[in-house]
Backbone as CSV, one residue per row, in Angstrom:
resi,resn,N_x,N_y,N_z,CA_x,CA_y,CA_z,C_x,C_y,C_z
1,UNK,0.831,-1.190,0.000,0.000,0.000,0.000,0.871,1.248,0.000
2,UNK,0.350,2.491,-0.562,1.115,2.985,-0.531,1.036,4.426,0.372
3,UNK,1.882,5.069,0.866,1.632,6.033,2.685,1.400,7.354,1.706
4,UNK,0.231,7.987,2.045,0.412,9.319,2.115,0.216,10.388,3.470
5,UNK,1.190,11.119,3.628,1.517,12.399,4.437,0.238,13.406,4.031
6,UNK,-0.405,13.716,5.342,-1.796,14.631,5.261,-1.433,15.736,5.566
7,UNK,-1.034,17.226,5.094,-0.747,17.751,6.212,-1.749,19.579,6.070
8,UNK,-2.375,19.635,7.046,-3.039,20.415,7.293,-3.446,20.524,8.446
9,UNK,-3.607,22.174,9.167,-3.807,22.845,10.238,-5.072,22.550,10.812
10,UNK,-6.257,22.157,9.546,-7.819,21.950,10.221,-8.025,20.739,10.526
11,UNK,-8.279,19.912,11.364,-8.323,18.725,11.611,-9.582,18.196,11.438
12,UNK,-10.625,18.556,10.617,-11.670,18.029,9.796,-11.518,17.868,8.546
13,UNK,-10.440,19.163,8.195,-9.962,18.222,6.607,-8.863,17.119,6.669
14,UNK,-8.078,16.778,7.621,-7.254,15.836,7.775,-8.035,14.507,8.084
15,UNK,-9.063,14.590,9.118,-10.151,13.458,9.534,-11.238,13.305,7.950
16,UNK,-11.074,13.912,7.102,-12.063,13.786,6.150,-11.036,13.008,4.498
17,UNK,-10.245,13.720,4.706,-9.031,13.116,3.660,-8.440,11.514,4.302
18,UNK,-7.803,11.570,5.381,-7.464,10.656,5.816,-8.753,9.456,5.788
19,UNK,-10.333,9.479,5.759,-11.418,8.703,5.872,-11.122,8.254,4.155
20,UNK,-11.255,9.117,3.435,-11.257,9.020,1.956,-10.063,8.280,1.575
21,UNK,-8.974,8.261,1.990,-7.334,7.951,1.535,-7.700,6.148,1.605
22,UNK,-8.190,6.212,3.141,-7.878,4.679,3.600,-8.995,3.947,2.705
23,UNK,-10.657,4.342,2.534,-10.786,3.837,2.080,-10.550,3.475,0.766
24,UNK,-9.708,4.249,0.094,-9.556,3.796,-1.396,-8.232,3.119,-1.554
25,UNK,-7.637,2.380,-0.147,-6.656,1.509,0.071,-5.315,2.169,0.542
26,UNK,-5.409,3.352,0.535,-4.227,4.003,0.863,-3.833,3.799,2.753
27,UNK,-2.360,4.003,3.041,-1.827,4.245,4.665,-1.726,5.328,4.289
28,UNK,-2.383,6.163,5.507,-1.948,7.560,5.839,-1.630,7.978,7.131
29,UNK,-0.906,8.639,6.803,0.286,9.774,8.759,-0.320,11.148,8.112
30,UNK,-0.422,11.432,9.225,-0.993,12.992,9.454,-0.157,13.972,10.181
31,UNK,0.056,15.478,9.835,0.512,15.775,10.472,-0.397,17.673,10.488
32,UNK,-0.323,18.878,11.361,-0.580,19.698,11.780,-0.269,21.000,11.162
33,UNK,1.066,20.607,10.953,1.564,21.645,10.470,2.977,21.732,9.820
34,UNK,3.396,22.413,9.316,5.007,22.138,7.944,6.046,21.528,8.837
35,UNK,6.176,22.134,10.446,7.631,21.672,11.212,7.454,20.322,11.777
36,UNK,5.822,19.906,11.627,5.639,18.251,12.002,5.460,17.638,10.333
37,UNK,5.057,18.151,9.179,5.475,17.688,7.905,6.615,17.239,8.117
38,UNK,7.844,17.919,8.182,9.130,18.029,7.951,9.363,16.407,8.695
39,UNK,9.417,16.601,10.024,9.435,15.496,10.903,8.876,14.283,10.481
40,UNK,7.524,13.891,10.073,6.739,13.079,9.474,7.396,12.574,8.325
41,UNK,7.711,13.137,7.908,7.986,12.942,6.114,9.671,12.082,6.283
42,UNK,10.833,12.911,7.270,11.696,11.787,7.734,11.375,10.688,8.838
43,UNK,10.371,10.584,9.557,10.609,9.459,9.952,9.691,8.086,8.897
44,UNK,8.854,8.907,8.441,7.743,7.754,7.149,8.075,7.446,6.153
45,UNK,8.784,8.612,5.863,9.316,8.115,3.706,7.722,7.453,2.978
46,UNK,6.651,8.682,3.241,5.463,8.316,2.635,6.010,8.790,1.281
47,UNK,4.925,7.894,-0.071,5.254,8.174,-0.932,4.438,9.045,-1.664
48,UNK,4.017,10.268,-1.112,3.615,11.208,-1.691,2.633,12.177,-0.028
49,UNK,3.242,13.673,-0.658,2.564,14.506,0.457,1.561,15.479,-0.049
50,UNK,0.154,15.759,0.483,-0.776,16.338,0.516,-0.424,17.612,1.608
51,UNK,-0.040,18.908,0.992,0.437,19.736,1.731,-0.496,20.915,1.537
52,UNK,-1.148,21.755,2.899,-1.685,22.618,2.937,-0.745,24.271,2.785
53,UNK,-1.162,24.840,2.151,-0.382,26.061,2.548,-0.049,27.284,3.351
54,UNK,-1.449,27.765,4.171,-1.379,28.821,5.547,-1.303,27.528,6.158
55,UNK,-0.479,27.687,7.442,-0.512,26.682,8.890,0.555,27.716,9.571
56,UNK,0.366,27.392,10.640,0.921,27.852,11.835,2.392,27.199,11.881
57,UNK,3.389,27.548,12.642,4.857,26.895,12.476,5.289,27.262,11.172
58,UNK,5.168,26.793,10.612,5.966,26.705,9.152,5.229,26.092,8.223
59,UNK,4.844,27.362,7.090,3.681,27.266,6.090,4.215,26.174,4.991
60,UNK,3.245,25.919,4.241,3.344,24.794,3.057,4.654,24.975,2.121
61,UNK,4.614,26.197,2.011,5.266,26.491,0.725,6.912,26.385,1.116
62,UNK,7.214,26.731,2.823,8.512,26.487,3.331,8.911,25.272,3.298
63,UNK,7.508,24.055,4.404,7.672,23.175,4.517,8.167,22.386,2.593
64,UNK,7.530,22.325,1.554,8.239,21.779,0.785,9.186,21.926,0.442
65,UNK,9.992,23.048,0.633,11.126,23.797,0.257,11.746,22.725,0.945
66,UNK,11.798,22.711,2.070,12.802,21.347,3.120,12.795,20.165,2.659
67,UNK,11.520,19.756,2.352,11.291,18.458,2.255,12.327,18.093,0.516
68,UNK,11.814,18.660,-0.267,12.138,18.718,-1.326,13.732,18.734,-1.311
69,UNK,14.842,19.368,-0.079,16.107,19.512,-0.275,16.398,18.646,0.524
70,UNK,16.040,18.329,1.025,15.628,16.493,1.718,15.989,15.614,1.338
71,UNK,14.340,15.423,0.128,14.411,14.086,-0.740,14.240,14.612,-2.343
72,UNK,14.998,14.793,-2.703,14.570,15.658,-4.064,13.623,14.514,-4.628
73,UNK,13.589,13.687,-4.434,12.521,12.377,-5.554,10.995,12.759,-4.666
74,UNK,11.259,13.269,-3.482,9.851,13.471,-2.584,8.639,13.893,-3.551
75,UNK,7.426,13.427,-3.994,6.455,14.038,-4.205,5.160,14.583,-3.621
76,UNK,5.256,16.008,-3.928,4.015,16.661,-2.753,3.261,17.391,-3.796
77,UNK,2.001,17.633,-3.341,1.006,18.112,-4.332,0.423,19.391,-3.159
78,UNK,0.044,20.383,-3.545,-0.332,21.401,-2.643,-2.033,21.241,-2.677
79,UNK,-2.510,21.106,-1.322,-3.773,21.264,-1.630,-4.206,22.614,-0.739
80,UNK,-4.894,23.389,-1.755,-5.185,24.690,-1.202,-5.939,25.810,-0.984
81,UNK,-6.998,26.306,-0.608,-8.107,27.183,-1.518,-7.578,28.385,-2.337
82,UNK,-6.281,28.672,-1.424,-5.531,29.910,-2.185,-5.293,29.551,-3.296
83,UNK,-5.776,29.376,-4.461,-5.442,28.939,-5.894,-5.418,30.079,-7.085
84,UNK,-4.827,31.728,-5.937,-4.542,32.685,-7.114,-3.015,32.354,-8.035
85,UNK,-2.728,33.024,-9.092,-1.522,32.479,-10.000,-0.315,32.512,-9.138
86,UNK,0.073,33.599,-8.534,1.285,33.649,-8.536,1.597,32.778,-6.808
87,UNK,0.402,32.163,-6.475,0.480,31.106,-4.783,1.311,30.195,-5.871
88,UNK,0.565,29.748,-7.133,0.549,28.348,-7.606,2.093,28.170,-8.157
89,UNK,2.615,29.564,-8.109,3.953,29.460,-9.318,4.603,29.216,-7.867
90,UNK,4.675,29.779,-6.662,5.404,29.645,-5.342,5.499,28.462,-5.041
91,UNK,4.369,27.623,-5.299,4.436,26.302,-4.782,5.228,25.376,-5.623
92,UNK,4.910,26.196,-7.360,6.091,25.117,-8.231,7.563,25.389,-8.075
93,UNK,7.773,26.831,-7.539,9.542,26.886,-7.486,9.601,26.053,-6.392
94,UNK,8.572,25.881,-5.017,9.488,25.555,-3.865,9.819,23.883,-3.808
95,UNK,8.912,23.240,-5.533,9.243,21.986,-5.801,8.005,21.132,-5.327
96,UNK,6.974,21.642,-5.188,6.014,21.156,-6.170,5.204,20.252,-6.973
97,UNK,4.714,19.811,-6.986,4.336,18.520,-8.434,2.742,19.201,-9.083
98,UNK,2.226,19.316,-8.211,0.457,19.626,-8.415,0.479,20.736,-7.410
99,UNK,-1.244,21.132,-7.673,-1.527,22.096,-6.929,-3.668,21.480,-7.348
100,UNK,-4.042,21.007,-6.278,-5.403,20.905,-6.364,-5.778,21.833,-5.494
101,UNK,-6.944,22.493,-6.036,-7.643,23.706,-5.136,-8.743,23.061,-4.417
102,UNK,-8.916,23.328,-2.790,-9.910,23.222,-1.780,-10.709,24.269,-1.892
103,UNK,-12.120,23.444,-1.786,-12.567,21.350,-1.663,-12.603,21.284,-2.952
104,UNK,-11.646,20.206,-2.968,-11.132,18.739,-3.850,-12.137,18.007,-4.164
105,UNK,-12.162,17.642,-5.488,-13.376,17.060,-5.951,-12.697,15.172,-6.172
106,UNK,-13.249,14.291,-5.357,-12.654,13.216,-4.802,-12.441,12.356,-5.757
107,UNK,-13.504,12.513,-7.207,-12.431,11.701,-8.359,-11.117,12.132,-9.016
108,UNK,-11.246,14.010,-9.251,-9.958,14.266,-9.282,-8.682,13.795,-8.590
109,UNK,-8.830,14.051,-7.104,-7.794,13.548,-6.214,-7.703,12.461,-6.557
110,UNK,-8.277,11.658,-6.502,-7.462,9.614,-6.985,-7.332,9.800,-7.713
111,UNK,-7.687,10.775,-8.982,-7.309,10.652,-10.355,-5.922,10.586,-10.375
112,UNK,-5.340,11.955,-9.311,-4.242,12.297,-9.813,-3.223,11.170,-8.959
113,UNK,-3.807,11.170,-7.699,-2.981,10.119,-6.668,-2.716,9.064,-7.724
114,UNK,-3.715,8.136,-8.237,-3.271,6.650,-9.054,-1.785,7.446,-10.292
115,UNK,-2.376,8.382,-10.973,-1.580,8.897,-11.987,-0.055,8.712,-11.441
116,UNK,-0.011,9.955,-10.572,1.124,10.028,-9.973,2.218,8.780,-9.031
117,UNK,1.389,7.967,-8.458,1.840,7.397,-7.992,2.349,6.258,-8.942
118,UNK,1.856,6.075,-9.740,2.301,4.828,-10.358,3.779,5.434,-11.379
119,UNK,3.817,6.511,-11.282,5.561,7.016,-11.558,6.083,6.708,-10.747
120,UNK,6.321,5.696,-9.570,7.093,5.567,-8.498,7.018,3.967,-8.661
């Protein structure tokens, strides 16, 4: 199976993603916020991260910046409502893969999860 990293500040979209993940066969770790991303992401080596972008500690767009100089093969997809242009170009320099805008429409998301993942 394969782990995805949840990471967002509201813990109804983490309890609502994480319900959706497992049942469509996925393991998922959750985490709060970018400086427990960071943490999460080295102790799990999930293979792909669902990253929010405002959070408290250390926002999305930092947290991939780390992760990404990390594991450069790491793949994270931003999920976000902020989906004006120049959030979306921030999230592709800081390394990046996707950017789905919140609320996520739940065939898209597996769309892209199966897509993506099966590059790995």
């Amino acid at each position: 199976m394969k782990k995805i990293l949840i990471v967002d500040d509201a813990n109804y979209f983490r309890k609502k993603t994480e319900k959706f993940l497992m049942n469509n066969g996925f393991t998922v770790v959750m985490a709060e916020n970018g400086e427990q991303a960071i943490k999460k992401y080295k102790e799990e080596s999930p293979d792909l991260v669902l990253m929010d972008i405002t959070m408290p500690e250390i926002d999305g767009i930092t947290a991939t910046k780390i992760i990404i100089e990390y594991d450069s093969q790491a793949k994270v997809c931003m999920l976000s409502c902020m989906g004006q242009g120049h959030i979306i170009e921030a999230c592709r320099e800081a390394g990046a893969d996707d950017f789905i805008e919140k609320p996520y429409d739940d065939d898209k998301l597996l769309a892209y999860l199966k897509r993506t993942l099966e590059e790995i």
